[in-house]
C-alpha positions as CSV (number, residue, x, y, z in Angstrom):
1,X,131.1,-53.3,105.7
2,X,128.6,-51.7,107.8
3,X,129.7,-51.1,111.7
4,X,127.5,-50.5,114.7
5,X,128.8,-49.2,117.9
6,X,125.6,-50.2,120.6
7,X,125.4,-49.0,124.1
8,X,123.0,-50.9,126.1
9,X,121.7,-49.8,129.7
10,X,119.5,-51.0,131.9
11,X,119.9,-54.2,134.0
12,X,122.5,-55.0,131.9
13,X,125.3,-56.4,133.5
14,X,125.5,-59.6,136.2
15,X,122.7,-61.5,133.9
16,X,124.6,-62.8,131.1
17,X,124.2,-60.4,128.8
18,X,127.7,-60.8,127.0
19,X,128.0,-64.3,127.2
20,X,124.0,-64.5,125.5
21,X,124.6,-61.7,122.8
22,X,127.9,-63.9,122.2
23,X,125.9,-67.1,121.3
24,X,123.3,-64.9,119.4
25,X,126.0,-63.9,117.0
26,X,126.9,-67.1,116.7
27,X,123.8,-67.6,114.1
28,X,124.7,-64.6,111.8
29,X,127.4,-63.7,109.7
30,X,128.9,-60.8,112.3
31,X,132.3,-59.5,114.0
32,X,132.9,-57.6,116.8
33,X,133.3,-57.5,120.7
34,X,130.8,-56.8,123.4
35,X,131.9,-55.6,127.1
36,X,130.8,-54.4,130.6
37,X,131.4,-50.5,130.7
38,X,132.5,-49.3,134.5
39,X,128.7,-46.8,134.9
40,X,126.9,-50.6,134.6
41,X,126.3,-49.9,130.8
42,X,127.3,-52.4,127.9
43,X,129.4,-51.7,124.7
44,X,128.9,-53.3,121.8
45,X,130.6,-52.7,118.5
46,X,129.5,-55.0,115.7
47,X,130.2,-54.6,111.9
48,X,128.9,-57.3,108.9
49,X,129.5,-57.1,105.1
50,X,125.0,-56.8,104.9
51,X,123.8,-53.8,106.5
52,X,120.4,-56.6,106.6
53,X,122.4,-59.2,108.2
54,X,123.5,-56.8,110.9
55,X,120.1,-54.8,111.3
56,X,118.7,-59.3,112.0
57,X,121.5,-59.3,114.7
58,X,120.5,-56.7,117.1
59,X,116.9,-57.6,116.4
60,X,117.1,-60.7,117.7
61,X,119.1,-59.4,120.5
62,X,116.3,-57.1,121.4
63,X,113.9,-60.1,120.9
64,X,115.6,-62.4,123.3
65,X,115.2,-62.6,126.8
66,X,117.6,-59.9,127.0
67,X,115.4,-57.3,125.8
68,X,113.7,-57.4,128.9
69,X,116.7,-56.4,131.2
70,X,117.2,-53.5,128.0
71,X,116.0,-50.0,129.2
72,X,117.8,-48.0,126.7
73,X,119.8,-48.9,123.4
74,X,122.0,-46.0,121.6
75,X,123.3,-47.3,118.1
76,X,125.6,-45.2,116.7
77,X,127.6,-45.2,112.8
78,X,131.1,-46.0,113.3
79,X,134.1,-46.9,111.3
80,X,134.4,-50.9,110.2
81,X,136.7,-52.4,112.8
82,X,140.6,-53.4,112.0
83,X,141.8,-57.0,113.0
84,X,138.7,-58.0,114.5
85,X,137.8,-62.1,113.7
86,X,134.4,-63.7,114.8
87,X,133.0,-62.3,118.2
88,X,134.2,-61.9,121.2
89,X,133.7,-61.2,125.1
90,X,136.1,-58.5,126.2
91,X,137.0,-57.8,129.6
């Protein structure tokens, strides 16, 4: 398993920008969570079995019309996640 941990910034938040990278993942094989941080940022952690698989993911994120409310993206290495199924909005 390969796991991402992704912070976006930018205008970010009060867009849509969970609920859309929730129906992006939807159309690839990944699991994780996505969630409004409290400094206007958003978390992502994501992990998938293909490194390519995931890598498609957060292209197509980037390629959406959320790219364009995307100032920054930091993608960090982190451990696969425990008892996570599909993906999902957290609050």
């Amino acid at each position: 398993m390969t796991a991402r941990q992704v912070i976006y910034s930018g205008r970010v938040q009060g867009v849509g920008f969970r609920y859309s990278t929730k129906q992006i993942a939807s159309g690839f094989d990944v699991t994780g969570w996505v969630r409004n941080l409290d400094d206007g940022r958003v978390e992502m952690q994501v992990m998938a079995a293909d490194a390519d698989e995931l890598d498609a993911f957060l292209e197509d994120i980037q390629q959406s019309n959320l790219g364009s409310h995307i100032k920054e993206r930091v993608i960090n290495k982190v451990p696969p996640l425990t008892g996570a199924r599909g993906f999902t909005i957290v609050r």
